[in-house]
C-alpha positions as CSV (number, residue, x, y, z in Angstrom):
1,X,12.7,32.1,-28.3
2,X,10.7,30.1,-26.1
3,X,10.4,25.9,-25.6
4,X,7.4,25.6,-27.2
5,X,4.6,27.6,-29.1
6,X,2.4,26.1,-26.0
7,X,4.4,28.2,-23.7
8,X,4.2,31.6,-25.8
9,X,0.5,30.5,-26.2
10,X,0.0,31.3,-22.4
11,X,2.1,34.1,-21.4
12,X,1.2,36.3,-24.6
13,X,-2.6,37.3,-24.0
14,X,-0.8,38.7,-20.7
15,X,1.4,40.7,-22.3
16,X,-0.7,41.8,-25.4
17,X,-3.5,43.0,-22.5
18,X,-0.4,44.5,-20.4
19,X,0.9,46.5,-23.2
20,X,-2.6,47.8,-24.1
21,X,-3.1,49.1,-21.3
22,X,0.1,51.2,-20.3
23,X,1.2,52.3,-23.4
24,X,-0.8,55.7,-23.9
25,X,0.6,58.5,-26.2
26,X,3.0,59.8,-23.6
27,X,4.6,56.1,-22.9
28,X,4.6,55.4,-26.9
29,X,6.6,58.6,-26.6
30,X,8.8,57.5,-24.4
31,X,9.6,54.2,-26.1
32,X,10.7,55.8,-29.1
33,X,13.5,58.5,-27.0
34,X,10.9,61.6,-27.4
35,X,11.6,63.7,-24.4
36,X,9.7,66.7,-24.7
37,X,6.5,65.6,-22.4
38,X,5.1,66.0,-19.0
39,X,2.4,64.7,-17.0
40,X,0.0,67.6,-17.7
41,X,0.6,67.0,-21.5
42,X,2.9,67.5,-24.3
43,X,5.5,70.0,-23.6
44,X,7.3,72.7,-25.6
45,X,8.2,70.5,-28.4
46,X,6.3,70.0,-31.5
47,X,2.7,68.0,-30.8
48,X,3.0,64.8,-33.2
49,X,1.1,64.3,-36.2
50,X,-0.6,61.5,-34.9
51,X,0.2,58.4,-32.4
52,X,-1.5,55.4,-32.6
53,X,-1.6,52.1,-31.2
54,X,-3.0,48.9,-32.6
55,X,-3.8,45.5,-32.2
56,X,-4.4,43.4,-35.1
57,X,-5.0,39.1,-35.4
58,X,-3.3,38.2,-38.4
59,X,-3.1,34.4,-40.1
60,X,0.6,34.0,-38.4
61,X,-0.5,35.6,-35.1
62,X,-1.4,38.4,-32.9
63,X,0.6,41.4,-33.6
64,X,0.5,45.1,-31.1
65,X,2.1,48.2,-32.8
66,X,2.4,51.5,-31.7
67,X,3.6,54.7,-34.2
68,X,4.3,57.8,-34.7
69,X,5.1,59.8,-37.8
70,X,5.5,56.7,-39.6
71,X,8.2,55.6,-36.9
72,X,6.9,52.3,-34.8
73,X,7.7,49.8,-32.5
74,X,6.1,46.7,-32.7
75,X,5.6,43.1,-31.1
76,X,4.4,39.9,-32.4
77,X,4.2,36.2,-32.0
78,X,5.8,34.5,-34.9
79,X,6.6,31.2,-36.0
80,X,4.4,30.0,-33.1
81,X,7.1,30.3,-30.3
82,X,9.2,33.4,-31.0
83,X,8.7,36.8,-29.2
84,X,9.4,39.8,-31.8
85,X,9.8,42.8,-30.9
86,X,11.2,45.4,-33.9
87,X,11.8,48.9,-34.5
88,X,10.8,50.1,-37.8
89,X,12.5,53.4,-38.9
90,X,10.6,55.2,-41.9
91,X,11.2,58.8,-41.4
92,X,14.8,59.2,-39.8
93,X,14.6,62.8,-40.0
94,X,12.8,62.4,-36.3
95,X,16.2,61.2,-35.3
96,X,19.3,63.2,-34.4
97,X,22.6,62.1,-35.1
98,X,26.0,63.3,-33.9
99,X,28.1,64.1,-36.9
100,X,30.2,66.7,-39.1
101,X,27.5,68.7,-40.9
102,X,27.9,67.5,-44.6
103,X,30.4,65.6,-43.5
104,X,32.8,68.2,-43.7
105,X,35.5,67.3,-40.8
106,X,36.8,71.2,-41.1
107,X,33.4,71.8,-39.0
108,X,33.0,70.9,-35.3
109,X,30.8,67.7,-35.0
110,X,27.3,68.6,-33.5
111,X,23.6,66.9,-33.6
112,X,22.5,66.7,-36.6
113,X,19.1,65.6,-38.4
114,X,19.8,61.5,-38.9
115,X,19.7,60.8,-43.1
116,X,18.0,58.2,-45.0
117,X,20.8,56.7,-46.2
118,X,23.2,54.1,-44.9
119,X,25.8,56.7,-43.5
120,X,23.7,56.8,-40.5
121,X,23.2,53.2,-40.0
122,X,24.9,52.8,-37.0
123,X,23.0,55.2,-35.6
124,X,19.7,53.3,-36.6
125,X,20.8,50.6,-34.7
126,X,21.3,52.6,-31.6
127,X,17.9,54.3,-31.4
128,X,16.0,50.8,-32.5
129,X,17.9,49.1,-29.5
130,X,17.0,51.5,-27.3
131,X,13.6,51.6,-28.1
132,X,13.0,47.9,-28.0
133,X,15.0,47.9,-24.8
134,X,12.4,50.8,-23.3
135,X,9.4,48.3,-24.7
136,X,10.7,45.3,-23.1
137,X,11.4,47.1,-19.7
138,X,7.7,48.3,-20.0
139,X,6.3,44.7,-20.9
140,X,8.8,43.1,-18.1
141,X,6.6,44.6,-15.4
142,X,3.7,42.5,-16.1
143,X,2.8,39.8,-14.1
144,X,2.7,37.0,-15.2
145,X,4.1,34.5,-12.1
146,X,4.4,36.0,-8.8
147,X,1.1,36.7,-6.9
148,X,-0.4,39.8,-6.5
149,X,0.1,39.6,-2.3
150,X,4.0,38.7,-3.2
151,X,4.7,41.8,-4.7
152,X,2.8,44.3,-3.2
153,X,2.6,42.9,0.3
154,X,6.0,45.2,1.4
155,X,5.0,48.2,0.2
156,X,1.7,47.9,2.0
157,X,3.4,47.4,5.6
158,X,4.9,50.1,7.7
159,X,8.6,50.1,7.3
160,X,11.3,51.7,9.9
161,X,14.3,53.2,8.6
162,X,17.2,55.4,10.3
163,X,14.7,55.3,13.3
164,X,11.4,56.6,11.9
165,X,8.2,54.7,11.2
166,X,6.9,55.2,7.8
167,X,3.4,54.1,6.9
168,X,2.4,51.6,4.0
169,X,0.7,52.6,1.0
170,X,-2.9,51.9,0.5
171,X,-3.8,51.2,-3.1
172,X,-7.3,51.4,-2.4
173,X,-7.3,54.4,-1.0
174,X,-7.9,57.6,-3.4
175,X,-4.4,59.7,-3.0
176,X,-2.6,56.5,-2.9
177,X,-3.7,55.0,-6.1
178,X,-3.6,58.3,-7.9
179,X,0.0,58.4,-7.1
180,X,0.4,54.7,-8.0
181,X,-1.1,55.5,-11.5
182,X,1.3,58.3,-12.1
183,X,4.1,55.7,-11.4
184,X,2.4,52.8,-13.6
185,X,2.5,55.0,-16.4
186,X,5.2,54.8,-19.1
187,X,6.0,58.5,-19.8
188,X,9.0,59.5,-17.3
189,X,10.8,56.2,-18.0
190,X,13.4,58.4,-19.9
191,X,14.0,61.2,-18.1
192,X,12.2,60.3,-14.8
193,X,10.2,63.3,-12.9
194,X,10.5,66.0,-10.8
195,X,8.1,67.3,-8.0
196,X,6.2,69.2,-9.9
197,X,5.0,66.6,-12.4
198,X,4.0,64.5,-9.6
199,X,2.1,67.7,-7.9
200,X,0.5,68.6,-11.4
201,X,-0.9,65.0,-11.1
202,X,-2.0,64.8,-7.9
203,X,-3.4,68.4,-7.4
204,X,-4.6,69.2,-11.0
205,X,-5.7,72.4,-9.8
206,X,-2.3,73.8,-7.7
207,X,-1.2,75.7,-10.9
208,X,-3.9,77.7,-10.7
209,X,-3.4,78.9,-7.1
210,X,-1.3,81.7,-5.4
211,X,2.6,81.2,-5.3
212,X,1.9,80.6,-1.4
213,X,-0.8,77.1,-2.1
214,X,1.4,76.3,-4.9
215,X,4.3,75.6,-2.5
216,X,1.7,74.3,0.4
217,X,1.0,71.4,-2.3
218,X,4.4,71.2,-3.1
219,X,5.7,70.5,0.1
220,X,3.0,67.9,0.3
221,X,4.2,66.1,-3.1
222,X,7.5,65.7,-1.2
223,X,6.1,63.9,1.6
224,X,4.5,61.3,-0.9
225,X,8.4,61.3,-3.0
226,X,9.9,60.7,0.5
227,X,7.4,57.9,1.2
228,X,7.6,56.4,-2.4
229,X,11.8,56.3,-1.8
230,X,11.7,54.9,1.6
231,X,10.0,51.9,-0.1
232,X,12.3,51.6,-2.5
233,X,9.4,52.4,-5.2
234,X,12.0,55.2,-6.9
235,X,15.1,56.4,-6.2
236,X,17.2,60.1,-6.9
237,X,19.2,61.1,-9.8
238,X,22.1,61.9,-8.4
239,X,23.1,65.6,-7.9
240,X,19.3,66.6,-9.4
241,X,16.0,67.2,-7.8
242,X,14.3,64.1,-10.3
243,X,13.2,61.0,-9.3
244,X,13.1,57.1,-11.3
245,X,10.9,54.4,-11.3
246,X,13.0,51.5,-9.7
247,X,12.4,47.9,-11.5
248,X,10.2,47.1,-8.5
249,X,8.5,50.6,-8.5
250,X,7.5,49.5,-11.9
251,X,6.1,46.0,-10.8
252,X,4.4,47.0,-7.9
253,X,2.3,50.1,-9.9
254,X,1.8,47.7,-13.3
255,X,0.9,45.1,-11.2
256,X,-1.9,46.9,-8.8
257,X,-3.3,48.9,-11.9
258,X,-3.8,45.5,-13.8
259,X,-5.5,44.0,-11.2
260,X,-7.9,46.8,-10.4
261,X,-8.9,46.9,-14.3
262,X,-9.9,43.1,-13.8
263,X,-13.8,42.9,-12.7
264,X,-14.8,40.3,-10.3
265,X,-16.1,37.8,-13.4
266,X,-12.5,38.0,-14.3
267,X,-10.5,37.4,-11.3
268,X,-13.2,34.6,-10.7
269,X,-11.8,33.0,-13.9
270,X,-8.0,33.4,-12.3
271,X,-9.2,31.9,-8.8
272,X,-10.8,28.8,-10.8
């Protein structure tokens, strides 16, 4: 709920463009709890049916939806000055639940497919919360106050911890923003990544090679982890070899890949 529709008015286009932009299929994924993916693609799950996104101007305002199988999530400007976003739940059977099967308490409790009815409803409002919650964090990254220079500028300086000099990342330069797209997009904000996501992004190729390369270009994917944790870009899972985006991981990758998607005629317009 904001002050006034004036204010909405302003920071919306920001958001609609922001949410365009990193919400491919794999982050739509993400948003509504599908695990099953990697950076290369989908993984051993079942593909989808179809995942779309939209953006539609309707007579009460501007309205951004993403779907699949019938199941979206969805934001919108109503009533002039309130922010909407809503989960919309039309085939449940996408959803797991943890329950007696038939409800038969004689039977150990186990994950089960989540019904149309209304016995599930507390679980409805679980999954919706979550997913609104994963679409908010996504949108939260845009920016929409602090300057670029403000929130990249430490990342880009050398930095010394526990005695060693590490070097700044270069947006501009080609490996750097590669890696910096892998972390701007929306995909491991569930389960985070592991090395070998990041080296399937970085080295397309490396799968392809001899066990020896494989782990040459491994080895070099850890130096850009290390590099990325130093800066406090991501951090560990405890006790597992995967890595998460940190909220200002997030910022600093959404915020460089919506500025390099701007062309001059637009960030003209900004200056002005």
């Amino acid at each position: 709920m904001f002050n006034s529709a004036v204010e909405l008015e302003q920071l919306y286009p920001l958001l609609i463009d922001h949410a365009m932009r990193v919400s491919d299929s794999p982050s739509v994924m993400k948003y509504l709890g599908k695990r099953n993916i990697n950076c290369s693609g989908f993984g051993s799950g079942q593909i989808p049916k179809e995942i779309i996104s939209d953006y539609r101007r309707r007579y009460e305002g501007i309205r951004i939806k993403h779907w699949i199988n019938r199941n979206s999530v969805k934001m919108y400007n109503k009533s002039g000055s309130i922010l909407r976003i809503e989960t919309t739940i039309n085939n449940s059977r996408e959803f797991k639940v943890f329950r007696h099967p038939d409800d038969d308490k004689s039977r150990p409790a186990s994950w089960q497919k989540m019904r149309k009815g209304v016995s599930d409803l507390h679980r409805r409002c679980q999954v919706s919360d979550k997913c609104n919650e994963r679409y908010t964090d996504a949108l939260a990254s845009a920016q929409v106050e602090e300057k670029l220079k403000e929130v990249v500028s430490p990342a880009c300086n050398r930095i010394k911890k526990n005695g060693k000099t590490y070097r700044g990342l270069n947006p501009w330069q080609e490996e750097d923003y590669t890696l910096l797209t892998f972390l701007a997009k929306g995909e491991h904000a569930i389960s985070g990544f592991r090395n070998k996501n990041l080296r399937r992004w970085l080295y397309p190729k490396s799968d392809k090679l001899e066990k020896e390369e494989q782990k040459r270009y491994s080895a070099r994917t850890t130096r850009r982890i290390k590099l990325l944790r130093v800066h406090g870009l991501i951090k560990k899972v405890a006790r597992e070899n995967r890595y998460m985006l940190t909220a200002k991981g997030q910022k600093f990758a959404c915020a460089l890949m919506t500025a390099s998607a701007v062309d001059i005629k637009g960030l003209t317009k900004v200056a002005a």
